[in-house]
DSSP file (Angstrom, degrees, kcal/mol; ACC not computed):
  #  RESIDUE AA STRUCTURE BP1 BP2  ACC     N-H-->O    O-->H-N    N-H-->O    O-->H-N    TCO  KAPPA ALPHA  PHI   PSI    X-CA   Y-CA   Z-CA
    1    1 A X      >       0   0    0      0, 0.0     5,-0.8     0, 0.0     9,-0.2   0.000 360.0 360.0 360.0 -46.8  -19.0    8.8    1.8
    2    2 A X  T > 5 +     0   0    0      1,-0.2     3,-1.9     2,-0.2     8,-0.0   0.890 360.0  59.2 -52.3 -54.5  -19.3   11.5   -0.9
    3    3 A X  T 3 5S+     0   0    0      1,-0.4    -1,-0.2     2,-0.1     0, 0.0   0.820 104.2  49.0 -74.0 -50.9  -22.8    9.6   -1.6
    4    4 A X  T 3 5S-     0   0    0      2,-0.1    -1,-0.4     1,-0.1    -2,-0.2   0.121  83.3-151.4-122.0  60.3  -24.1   10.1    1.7
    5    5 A X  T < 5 +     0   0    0     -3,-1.9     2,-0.4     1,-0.1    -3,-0.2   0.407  41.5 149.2  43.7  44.4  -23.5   13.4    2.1
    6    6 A X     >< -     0   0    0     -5,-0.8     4,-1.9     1,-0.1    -2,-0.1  -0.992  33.3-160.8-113.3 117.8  -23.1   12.8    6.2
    7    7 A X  H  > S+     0   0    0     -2,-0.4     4,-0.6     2,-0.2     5,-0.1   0.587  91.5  52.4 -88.5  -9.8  -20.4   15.7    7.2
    8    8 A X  H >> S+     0   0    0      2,-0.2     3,-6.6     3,-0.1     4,-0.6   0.677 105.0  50.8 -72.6 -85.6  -19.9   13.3   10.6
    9    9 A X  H 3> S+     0   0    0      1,-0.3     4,-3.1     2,-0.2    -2,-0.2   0.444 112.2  48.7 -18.7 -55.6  -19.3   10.3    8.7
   10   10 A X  H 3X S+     0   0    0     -4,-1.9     4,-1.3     1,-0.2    -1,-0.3   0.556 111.6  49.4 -30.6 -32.3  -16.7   12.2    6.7
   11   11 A X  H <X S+     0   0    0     -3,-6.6     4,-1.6    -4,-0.6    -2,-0.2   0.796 107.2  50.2 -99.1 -32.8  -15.2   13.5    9.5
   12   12 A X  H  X S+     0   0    0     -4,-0.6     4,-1.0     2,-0.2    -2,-0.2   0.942 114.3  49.0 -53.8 -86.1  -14.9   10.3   11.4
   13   13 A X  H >< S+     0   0    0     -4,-3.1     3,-1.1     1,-0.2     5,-0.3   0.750 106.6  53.0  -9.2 -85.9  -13.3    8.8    8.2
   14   14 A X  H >X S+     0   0    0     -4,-1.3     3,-2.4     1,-0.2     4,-1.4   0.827 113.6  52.6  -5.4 -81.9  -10.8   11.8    7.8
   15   15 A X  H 3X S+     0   0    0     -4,-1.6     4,-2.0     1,-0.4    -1,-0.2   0.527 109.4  39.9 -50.2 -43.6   -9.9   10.9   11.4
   16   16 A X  H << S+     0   0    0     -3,-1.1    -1,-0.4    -4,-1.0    -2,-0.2  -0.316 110.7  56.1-103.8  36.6   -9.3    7.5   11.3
   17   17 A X  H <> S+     0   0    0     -3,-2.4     4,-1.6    -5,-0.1    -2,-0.2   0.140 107.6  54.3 -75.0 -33.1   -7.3    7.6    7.9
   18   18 A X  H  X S+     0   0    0     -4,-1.4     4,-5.6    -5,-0.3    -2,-0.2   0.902 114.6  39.7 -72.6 -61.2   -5.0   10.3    9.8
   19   19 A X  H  X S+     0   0    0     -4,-2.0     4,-0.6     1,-0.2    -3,-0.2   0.775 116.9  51.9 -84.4   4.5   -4.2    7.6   13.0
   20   20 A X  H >> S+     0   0    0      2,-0.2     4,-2.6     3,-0.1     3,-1.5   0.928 109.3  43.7 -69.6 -58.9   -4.0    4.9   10.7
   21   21 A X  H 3X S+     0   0    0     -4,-1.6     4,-2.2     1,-0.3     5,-0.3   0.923 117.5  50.5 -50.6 -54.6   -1.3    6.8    8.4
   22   22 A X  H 3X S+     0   0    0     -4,-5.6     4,-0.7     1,-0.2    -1,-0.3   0.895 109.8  46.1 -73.8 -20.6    0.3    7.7   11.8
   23   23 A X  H <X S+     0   0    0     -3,-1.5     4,-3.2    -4,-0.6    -2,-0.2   0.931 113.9  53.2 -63.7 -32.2    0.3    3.6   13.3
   24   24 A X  H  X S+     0   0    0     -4,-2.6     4,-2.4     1,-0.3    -2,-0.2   0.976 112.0  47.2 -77.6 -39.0    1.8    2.6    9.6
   25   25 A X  H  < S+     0   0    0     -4,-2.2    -1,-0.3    -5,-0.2    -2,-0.2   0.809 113.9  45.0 -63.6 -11.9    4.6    5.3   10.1
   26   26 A X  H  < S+     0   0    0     -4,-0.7     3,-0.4    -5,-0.3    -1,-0.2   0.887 121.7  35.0 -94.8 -28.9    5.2    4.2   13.1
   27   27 A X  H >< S+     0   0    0     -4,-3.2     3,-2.9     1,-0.2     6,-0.2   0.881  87.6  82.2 -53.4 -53.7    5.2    0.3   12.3
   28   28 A X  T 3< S+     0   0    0     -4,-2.4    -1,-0.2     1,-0.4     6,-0.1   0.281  93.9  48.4 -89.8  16.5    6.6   -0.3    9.1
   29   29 A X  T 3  S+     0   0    0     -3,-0.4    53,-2.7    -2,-0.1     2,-0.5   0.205  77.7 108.4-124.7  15.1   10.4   -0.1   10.4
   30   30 A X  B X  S-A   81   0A   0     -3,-2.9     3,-2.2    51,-0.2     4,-0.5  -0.790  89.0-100.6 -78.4 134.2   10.1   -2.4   13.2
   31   31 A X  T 3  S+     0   0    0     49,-1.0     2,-0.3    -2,-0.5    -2,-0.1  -0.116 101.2  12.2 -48.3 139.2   11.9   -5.4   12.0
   32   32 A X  T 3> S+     0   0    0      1,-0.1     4,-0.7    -4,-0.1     3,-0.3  -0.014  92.9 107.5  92.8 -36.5    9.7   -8.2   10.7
   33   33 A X  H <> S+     0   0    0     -3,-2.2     4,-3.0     1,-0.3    -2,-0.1   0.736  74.7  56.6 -73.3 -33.3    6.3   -6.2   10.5
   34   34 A X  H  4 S+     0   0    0     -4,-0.5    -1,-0.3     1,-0.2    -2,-0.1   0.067 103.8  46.2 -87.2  52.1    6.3   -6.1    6.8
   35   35 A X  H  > S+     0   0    0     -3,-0.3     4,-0.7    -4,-0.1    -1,-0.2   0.425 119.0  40.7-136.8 -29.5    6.4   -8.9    6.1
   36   36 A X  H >X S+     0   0    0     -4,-0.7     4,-2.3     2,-0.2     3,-1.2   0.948 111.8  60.2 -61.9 -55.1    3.7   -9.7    8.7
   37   37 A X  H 3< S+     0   0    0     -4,-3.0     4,-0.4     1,-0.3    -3,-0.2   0.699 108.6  41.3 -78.8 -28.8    2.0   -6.8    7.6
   38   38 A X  H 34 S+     0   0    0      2,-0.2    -1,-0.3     1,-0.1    -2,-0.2   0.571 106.2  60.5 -81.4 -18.0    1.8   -8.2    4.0
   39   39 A X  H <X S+     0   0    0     -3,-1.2     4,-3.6    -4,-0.7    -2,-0.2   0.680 107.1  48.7 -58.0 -52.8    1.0  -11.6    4.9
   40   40 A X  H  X S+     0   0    0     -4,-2.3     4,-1.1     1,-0.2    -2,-0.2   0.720 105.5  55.6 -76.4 -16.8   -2.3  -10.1    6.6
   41   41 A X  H  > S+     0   0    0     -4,-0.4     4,-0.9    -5,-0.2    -1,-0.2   0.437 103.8  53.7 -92.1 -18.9   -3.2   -8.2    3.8
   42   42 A X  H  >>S+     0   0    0      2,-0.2     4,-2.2     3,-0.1     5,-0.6   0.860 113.8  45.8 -71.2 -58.7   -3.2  -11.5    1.5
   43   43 A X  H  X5S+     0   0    0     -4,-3.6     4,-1.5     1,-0.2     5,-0.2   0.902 113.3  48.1 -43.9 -49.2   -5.5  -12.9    3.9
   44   44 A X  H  X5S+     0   0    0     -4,-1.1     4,-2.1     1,-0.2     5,-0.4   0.848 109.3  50.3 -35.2 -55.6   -7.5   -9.9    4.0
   45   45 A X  H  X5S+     0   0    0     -4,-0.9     4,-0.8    -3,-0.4    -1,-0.2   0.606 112.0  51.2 -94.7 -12.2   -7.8   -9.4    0.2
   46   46 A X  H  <5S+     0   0    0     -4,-2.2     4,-0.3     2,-0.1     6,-0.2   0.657 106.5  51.7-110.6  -8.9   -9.0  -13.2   -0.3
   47   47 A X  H  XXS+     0   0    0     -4,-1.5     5,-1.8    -5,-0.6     4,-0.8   0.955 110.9  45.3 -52.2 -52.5  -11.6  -13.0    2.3
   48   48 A X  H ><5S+     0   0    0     -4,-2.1     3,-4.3     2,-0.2    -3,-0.2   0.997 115.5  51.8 -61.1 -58.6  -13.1   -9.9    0.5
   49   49 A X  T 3<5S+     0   0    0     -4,-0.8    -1,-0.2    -5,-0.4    -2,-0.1   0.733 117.6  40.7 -70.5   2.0  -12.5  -12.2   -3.0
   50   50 A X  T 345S-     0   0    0     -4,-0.3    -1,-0.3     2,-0.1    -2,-0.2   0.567 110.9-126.1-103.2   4.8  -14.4  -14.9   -1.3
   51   51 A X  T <<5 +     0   0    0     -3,-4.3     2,-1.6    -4,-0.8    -3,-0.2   0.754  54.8 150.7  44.1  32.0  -17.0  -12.8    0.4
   52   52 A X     >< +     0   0    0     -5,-1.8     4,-2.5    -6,-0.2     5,-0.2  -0.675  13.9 169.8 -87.6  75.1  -16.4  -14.1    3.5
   53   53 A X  H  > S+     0   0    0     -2,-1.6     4,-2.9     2,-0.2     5,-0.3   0.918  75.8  46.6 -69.6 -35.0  -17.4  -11.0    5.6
   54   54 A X  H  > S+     0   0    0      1,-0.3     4,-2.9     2,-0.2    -1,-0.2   0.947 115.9  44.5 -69.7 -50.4  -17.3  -12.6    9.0
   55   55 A X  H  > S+     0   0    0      2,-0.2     4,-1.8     3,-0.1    -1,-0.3   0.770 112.4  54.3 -71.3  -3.9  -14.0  -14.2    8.3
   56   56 A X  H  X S+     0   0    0     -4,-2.5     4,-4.6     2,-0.2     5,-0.2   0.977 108.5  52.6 -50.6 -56.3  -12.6  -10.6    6.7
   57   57 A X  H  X S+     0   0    0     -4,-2.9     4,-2.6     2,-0.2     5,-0.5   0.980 105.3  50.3 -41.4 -81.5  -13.6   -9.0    9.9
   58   58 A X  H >X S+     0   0    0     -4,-2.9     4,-3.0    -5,-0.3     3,-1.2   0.841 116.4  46.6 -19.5 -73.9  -11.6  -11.6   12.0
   59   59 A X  H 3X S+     0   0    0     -4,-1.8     4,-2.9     1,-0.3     5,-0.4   0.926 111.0  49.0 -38.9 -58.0   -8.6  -10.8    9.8
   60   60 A X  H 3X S+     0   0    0     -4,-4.6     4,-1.4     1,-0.3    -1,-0.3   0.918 112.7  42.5 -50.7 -41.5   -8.9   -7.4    9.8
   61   61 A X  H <X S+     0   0    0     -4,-2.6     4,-1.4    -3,-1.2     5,-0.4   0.856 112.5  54.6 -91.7 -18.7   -9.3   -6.8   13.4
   62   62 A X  H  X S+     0   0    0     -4,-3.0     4,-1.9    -5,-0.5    -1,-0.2   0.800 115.8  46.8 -80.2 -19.3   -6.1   -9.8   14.4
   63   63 A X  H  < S+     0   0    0     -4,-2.9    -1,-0.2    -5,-0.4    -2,-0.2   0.845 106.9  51.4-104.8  -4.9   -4.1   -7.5   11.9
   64   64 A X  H >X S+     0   0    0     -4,-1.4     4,-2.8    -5,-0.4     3,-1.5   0.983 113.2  45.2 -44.5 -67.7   -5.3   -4.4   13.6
   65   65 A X  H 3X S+     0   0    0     -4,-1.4     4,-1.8     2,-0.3    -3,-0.2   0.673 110.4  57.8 -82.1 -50.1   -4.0   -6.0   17.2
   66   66 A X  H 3< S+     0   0    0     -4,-1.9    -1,-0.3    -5,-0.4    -2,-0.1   0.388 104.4  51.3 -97.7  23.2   -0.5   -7.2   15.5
   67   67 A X  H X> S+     0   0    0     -3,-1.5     4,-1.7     2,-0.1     3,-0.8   0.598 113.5  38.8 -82.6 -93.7    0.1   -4.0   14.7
   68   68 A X  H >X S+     0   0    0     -4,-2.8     4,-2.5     1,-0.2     3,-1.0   0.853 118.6  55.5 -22.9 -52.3   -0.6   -2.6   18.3
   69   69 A X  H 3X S+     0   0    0     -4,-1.8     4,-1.7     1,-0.3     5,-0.2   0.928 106.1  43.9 -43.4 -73.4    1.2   -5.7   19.5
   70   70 A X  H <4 S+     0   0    0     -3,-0.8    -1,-0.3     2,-0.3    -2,-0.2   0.400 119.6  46.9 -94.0 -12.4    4.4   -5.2   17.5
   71   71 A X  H <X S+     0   0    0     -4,-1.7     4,-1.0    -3,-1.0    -2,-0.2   0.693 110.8  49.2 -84.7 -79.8    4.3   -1.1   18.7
   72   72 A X  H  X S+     0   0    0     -4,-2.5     4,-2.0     1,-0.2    -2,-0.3   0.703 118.5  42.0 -24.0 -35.0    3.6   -1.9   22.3
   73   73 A X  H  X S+     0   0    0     -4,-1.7     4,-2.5    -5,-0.2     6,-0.4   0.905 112.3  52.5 -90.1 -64.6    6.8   -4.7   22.0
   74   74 A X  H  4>S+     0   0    0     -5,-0.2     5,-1.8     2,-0.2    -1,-0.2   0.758 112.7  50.5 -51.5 -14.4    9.2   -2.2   19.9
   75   75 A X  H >X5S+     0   0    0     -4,-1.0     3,-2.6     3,-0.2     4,-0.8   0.930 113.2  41.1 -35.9 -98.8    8.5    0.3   22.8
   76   76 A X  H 3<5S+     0   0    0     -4,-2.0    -2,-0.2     1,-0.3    -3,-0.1   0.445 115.6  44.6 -63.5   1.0    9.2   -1.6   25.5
   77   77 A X  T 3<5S-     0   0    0     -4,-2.5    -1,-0.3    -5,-0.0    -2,-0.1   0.098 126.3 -77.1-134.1  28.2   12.0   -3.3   24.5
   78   78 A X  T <45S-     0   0    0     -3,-2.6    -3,-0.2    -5,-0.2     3,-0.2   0.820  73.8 -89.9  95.1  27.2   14.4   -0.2   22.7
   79   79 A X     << -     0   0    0     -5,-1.8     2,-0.5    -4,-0.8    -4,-0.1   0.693  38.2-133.2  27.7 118.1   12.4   -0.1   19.5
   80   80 A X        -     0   0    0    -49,-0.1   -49,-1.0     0, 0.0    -1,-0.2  -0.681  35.9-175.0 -72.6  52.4   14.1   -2.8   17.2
   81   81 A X  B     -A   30   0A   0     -2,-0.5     2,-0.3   -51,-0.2   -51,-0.2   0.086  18.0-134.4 -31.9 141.2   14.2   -0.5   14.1
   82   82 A X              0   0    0    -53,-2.7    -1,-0.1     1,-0.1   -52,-0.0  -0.687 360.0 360.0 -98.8 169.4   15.4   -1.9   10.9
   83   83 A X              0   0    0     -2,-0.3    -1,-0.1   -53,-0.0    -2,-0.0   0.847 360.0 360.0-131.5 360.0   17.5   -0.1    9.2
């Protein structure tokens, strides 16, 4: 980012590092999610070490989505915090 010197781009970044850091606080004590959440990040990290951008992408966005997923559910149903 630093490299191209674009104060949007930067600022976009910034932005979406902030509402990620707020989804993961809000995730990572619903029962089950790390362990999900670590599972998708294997997948993730051998796409990238295969170059497999199209499937990375896929990955990326289904672990986006079972994140949301797994908020939307703990929500509606009395948040099932671990503890």
């Amino acid at each position: 980012m630093r490299a191209a010197r674009n104060s949007y781009l930067t600022s976009v970044m910034g932005q979406m590092r902030l509402e990620s850091a707020m989804l993961t606080a809000k995730t990572i004590r619903i029962a089950g999610r790390p362990a999900r959440a670590i599972a998708e990040h294997g997948r993730l990290i051998e796409s990238i070490a295969k170059k497999y951008a199209a499937a990375g992408e896929q990955v990326i966005r289904a672990h986006i989505l079972s994140a949301l997923e797994d908020r939307i559910r703990s929500d509606s149903h009395g948040t099932p915090w671990t503890e």
